[in-house]
C-alpha positions in Angstrom: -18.3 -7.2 3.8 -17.0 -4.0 5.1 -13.5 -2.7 5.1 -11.6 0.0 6.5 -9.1 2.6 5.8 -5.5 2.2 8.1 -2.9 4.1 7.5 0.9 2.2 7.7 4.0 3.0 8.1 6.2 2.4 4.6 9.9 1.8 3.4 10.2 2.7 -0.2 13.0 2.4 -2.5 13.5 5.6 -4.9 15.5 4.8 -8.0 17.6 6.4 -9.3 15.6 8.0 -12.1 12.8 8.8 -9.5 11.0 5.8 -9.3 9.2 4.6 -6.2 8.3 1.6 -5.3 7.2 0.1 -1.5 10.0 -2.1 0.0 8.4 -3.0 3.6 5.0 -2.3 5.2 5.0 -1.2 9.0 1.8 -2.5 10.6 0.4 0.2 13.2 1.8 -2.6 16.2 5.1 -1.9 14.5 5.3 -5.2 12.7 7.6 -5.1 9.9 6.5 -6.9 6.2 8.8 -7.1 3.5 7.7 -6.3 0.2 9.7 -9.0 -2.5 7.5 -7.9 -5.5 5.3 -5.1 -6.8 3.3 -7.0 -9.7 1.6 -3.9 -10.7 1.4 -0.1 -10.1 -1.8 1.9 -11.7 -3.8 5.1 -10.6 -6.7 4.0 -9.1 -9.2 4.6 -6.4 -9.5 2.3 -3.2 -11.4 -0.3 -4.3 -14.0 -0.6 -1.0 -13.0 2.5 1.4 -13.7 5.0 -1.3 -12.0 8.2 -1.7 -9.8 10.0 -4.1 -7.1 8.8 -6.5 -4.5 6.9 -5.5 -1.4 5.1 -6.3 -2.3 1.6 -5.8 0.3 -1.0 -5.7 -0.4 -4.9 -6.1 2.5 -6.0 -4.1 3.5 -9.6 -2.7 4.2 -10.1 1.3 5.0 -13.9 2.6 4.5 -15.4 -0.6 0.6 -13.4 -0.8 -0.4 -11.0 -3.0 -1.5 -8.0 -1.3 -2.7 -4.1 -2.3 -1.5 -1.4 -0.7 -2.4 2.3 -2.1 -0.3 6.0 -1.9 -2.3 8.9 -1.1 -1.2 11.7 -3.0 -2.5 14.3 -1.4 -1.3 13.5 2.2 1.5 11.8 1.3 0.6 8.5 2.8 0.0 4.8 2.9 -2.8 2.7 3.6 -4.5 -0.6 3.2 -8.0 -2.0 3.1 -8.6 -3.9 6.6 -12.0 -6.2 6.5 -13.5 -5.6 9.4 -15.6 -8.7 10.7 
């Protein structure tokens, strides 16, 4: 199976002790997903489109859990899109 990298649009919420966590994913159409629950947070690396650390959050949308992942280094989102 082979996936690839695309790079979304995100809302975060910053706390106020600095914290960020994703609130709602922007789809490159400019569909809008809302994020109700980040189940885990870790520095990782994408798990199939390679590449260097990232922030990868394991987040629910609609009731499904998803991954989404923060590139440090150009400051932005992505996910991991199968590509059939």
């Amino acid at each position: 199976m082979q996936y690839e990298k695309v790079y979304v649009g995100m809302y975060i919420f910053m706390s106020a002790d600095g914290e960020v966590k994703p609130a709602e994913l922007v789809w490159t159409d400019g569909s809008r997903y809302a994020i109700t629950k980040v189940t885990d947070r870790r520095i990782a690396p994408p798990a199939h489109v390679g590449g260097s650390m990232t922030v990868r959050f394991a987040v629910e949308i609609n009731g499904r859990e998803r991954v989404v992942y923060f590139e440090k280094f150009s400051k932005r989102w992505f996910v991991e899109k199968r590509v059939t």
